[in-house]
N, C-alpha and C positions, 0 to 999 in steps of 0.2 A: 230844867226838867224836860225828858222827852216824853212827845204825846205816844200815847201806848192802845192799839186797837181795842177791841171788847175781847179778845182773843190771848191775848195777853198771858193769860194765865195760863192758857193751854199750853203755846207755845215753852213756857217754863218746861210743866208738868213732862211735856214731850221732850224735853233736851235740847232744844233749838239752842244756836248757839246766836246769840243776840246783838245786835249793832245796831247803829247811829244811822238812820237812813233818811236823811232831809229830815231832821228833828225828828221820825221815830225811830220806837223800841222794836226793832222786828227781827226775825230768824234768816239768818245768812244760810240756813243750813241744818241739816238734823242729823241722817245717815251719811253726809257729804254728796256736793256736787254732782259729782258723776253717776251715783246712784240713783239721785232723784232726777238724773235730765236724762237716763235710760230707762226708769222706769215712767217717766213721761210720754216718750219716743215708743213703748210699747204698752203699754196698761194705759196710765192715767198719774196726774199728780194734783194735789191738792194745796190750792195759795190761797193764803190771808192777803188779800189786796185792799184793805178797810181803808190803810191810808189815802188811794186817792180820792180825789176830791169830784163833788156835784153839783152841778148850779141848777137852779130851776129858773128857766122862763117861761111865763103864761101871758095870756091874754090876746087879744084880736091882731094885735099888730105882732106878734112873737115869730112868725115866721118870714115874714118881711124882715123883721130885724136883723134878726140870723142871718138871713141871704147875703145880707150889707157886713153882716159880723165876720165871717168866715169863708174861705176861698171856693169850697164844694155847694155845690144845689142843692140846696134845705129844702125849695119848692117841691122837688121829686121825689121827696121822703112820702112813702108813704106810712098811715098809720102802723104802729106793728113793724115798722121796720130802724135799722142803726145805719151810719156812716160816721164814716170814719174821713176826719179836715183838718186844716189849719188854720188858726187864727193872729192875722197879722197883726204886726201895726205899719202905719202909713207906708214909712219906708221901707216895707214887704220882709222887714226881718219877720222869724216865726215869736210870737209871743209864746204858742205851746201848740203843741196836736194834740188832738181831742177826738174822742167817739161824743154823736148827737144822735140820741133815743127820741121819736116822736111818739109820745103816749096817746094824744089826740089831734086834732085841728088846731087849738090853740094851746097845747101841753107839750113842753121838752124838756127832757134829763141832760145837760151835758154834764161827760166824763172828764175828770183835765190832771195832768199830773199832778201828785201831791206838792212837790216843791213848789207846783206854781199857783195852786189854788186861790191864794188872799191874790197874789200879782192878775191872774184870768179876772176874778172878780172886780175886782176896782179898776179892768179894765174895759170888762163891758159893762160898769155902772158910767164911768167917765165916758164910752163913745155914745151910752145914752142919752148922755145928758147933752151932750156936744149937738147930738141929731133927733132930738125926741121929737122936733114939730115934724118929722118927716116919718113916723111910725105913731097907730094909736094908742090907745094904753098899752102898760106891760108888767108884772109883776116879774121881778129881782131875785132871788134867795139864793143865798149860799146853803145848801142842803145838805154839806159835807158829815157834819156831825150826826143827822138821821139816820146814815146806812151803816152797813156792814155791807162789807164786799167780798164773796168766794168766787176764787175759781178751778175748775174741776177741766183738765184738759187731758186731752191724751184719747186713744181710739176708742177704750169701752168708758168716757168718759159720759155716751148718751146713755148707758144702759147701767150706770153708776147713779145717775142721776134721777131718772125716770122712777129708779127706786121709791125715792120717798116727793116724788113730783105730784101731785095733783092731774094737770093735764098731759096729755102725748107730748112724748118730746119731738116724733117724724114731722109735725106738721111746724116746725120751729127750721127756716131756712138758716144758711148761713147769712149775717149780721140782720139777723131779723128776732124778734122777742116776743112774745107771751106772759101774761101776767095773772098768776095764779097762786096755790100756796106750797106749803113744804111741809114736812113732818103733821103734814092733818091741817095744820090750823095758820102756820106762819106766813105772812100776804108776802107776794116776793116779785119783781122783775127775773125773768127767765130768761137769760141771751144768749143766743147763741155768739159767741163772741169771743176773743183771745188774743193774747199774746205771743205765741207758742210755734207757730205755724199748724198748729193738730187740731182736729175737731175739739171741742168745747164750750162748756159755759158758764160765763158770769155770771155771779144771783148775786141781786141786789133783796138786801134783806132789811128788817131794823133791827136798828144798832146795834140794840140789847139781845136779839135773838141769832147773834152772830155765832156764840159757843154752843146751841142746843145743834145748828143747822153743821157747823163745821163736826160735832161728835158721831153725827149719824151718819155723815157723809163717812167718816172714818169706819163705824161701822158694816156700813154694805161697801164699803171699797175695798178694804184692805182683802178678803178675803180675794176678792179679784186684781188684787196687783196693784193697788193705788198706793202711793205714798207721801207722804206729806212732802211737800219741797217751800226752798228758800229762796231768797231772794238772786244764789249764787246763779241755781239753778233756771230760774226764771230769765237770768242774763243770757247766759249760752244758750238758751234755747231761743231766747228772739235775737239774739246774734248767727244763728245760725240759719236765720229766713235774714237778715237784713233788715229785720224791722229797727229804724233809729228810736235812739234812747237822748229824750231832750235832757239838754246839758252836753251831750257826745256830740250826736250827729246835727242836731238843732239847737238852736239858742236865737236869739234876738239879732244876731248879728249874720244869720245866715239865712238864706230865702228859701222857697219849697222848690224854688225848681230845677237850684245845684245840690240842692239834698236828695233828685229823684222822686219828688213827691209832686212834680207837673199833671199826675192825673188827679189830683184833688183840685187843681187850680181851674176853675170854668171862667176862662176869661170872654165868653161872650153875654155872661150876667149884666146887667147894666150897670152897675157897680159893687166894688165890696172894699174894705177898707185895705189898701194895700194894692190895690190893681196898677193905679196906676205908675208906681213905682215897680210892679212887674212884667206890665208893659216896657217900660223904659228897658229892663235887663235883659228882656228875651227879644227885644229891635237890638239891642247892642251884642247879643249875642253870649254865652258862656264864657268863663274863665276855668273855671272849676268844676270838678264832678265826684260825688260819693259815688267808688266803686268797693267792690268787692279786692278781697286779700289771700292769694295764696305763698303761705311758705313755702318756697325749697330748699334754702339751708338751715339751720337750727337756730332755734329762737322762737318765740312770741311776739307777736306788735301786740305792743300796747297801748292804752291811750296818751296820747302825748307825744310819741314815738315820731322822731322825721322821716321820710320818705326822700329817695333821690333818685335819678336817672338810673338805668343800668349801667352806663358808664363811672356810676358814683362823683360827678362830677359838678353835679347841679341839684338843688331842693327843687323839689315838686310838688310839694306836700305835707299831710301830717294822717296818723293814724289816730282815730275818733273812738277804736272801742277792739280790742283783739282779746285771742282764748284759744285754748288748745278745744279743738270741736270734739266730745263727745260722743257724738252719733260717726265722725266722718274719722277721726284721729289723724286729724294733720292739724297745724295751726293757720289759722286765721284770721283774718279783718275787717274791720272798714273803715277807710282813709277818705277824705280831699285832696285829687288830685288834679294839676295845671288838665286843661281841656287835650293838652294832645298826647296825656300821657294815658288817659281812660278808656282804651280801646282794649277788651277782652285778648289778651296771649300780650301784653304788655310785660315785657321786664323790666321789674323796678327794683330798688334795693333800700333796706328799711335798716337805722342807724340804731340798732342794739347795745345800749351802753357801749359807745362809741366803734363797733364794729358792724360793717354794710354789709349788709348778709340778703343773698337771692330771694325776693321774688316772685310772684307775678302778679295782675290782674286778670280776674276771671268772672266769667258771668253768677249771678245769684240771682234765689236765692241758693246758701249755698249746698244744706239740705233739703231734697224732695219727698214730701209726704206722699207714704203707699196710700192709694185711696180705695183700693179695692176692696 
C-alpha cells in the first residue's frame, strides 16, 4: 500500500495524475509540466510536500550534537533562522541533505527527504547512542507523521501568502522563519524556504489541517496566477538552479565536496562525523565534479546517460538528472565528471541511446531569478 498525504483527496478531486514516489501516492502533474514550471517562474505554484520527513531534537546537549551530526555550524543558527547541510556518515558518503529550523536554544526541526527518513533516523539514534557520554540529555522524535507540508513558490508567492498569514511576511528573511497561524486559527512554522530557485514558503502545518490550508491557498492564488504543480514540475524547476536530488546527484556513495556542496562542509569545527574522511579527500585532491549540462545537438541527457570526451573516445562520466528546461528551451544536465573535464566551455559528448551527440559544460545555476 502507498502512504498517501492528508491532501490526497484533493489532489484526486483536482486531476492530479498520480504515481509511486518513494512509497507515496502523489501528483506528477495536473495541467502538465511545462504549465505549472512557467507559471511558477512567473506567478507562483502550489506543492504538497507532506511527504518529507521531520525529526525533532531537544534538549541541553541538542545543539552540540548537531554540530557533531552534520557538516554546517549548527552553533551560528540563530533562533528564527534555517540552514541548509549534510549528514554523513564516517566515510563522508552523504547519508541525506537536509534543512535544520532552530525554534529555540535547545529546539530543532530537522527536514530530511522522504526516502530517507526511517534510514536519517536510525541514524542519528545509532550515532547517539555510539556518542551519548560526550553530549547531555536529548530527546529523539521522528515527527514525520505530525505535519503537513505546503509550499507556495514563485514572485507573488509573499503576497499569496500574507493573505491568510497572521503575521508580516517582510520581516521573514531568506532561510529564516516565524511561527504564527493561518486561516485565523491554524499554528504553523512560516519559512521562507524552497526548492525552486524563486522566493517562497514552506508552512509547516498539522497534519490534519493540511486540506483547509492548501484550499485557501487556492483560493487567494488562483485569482493571481498560482497554480497547483507536481512533482514533474517541482524536478525542472530545482534542475534548473542545480539544486541536487538525493538518489541523482547524492547518495551514500558520494561526498559533499565532489557534489559542490564544499560550502556546507566547516572543516575547521572540531569535529563532525565524517571530517575526517573529508579531510583525507580534499589532501588527496578531486577526481570528480558535479557540473552543469549544455546540449548542442539533439537530445536530452538523462539520468544514467554516459558522458565522453569530445573526441568521443574516452568515458568521463555519467549524467545524474537531465530535462528539456522550460524557462531557458534548450536541454540540459547534471553529470559527474573526471576533474579535468569540469572546466566551464568544456566539450563533451553524451551517449544517446548509443549516439555521441555535442555537448558542453557550463556554469550554473542555469536559470537566473529576476529579483527586481
Amino acid at each position: 500500500m502507498l502512504k498517501k498525504t492528508a491532501l490526497f483527496s484533493e489532489h484526486q478531486r483536482l486531476g492530479g495524475r498520480l504515481v509511486d514516489f518513494g512509497g507515496w501516492e502523489l501528483p506528477v502533474q495536473y495541467s502538465g509540466v511545462m504549465d505549472e514550471h512557467l507559471a511558477c517562474r512567473k506567478a507562483a505554484g502550489l506543492f504538497d510536500v507532506s511527504h518529507m520527513g521531520e525529526i525533532q531534537i531537544e534538549g541541553p546537549g541538542s545543539e552540540s550534537f548537531l554540530n557533531f551530526l552534520v557538516t554546517n555550524e549548527v552553533s551560528k543558527l540563530a533562533e528564527g533562522q534555517a540552514q541548509y547541510t549534510a549528514l554523513c556518515n564516517e566515510a563522508g558518503g552523504i547519508v541525506d541533505d537536509l534543512v535544520i529550523y532552530r525554534r529555540s536554544r535547545q529546539n530543532f526541526l530537522l527536514v530530511v527527504n522522504a526516502s530517507n527518513t526511517d534510514k536519517d533516523f536510525h541514524h542519528i539514534l545509532e550515532a547517539h547512542s555510539r556518542f551519548a557520554e560526550n553530549f547531555d540529555e536529548l530527546g529523539i522524535t521522528n515527527a514525520s507523521a505530525q505535519y503537513s507540508q505546503i509550499a507556495v513558490q514563485g514572485p507573488r508567492a509573499a503576497e499569496i501568502v500574507s493573505k491568510i498569514s497572521s503575521i508580516p511576511l517582510d520581516g521573514i528573511r531568506t532561510y529564516h522563519f516565524a511561527e504564527g497561524t493561518l486561516c485565523g486559527s491554524i499554528q504553523a512554522l512560516i519559512a521562507r524556504t524552497g526548492y525552486t530557485g524563486e522566493d517562497g514558503f514552506e508552512l509547516y502545518t498539522p497534519w490534519e489541517s493540511g486540506p483547509e490550508i492548501w484550499n485557501k491557498l487556492l483560493e487567494v492564488g488562483i485569482p493571481l496566477g498560482m497554480k497547483p504543480c507536481g512533482l514533474g514540475a517541482r524536478d525542472t524547476l530545482r534542475l534548473e538552479m542545480k539544486y541536487p536530488l538525493y538518489g541523482n546527484e547524492l547518495s551514500d556513495h558520494t561526498h559533499p565536496l565532489e557534489a559542490g556542496l564544499g560550502w556546507v562542509v566547516k572543516m575547521n569545527k572540531a569535529d563532525f562525523l565524517g571530517k575526517a574522511a573529508l579531510t583525507k579527500a580534499k589532501q588527496a585532491g578531486l577526481t570528480r565534479q558535479l557540473v552543469g549540462i549544455r546540449m548542442i545537438g539533439k537530445g536530452i541527457p538523462r539520468h544514467g546517460y554516459d558522458l565522453y570526451s569530445e573526441t568521443g573516445d574516452r568515458k568521463i562520466g555519467n549524467v545524474t538528472s537531465g530535462t528539456q528546461s522550460p524557462s531557458l528551451q534548450v536541454a540540459i544536465g547534471i553529470g559527474y565528471v573526471e576533474l579535468s573535464e569540469a572546466k566551464p566551455g568544456t566539450k563533451i559528448r553524451v551517449d544517446i541511446r548509443g549516439t555521441l551527440v555535442s555537448a558542453e559544460v557550463i556554469p550554473t545555476p542555469f536559470y537566473q531569478r529576476n529579483k527586481t
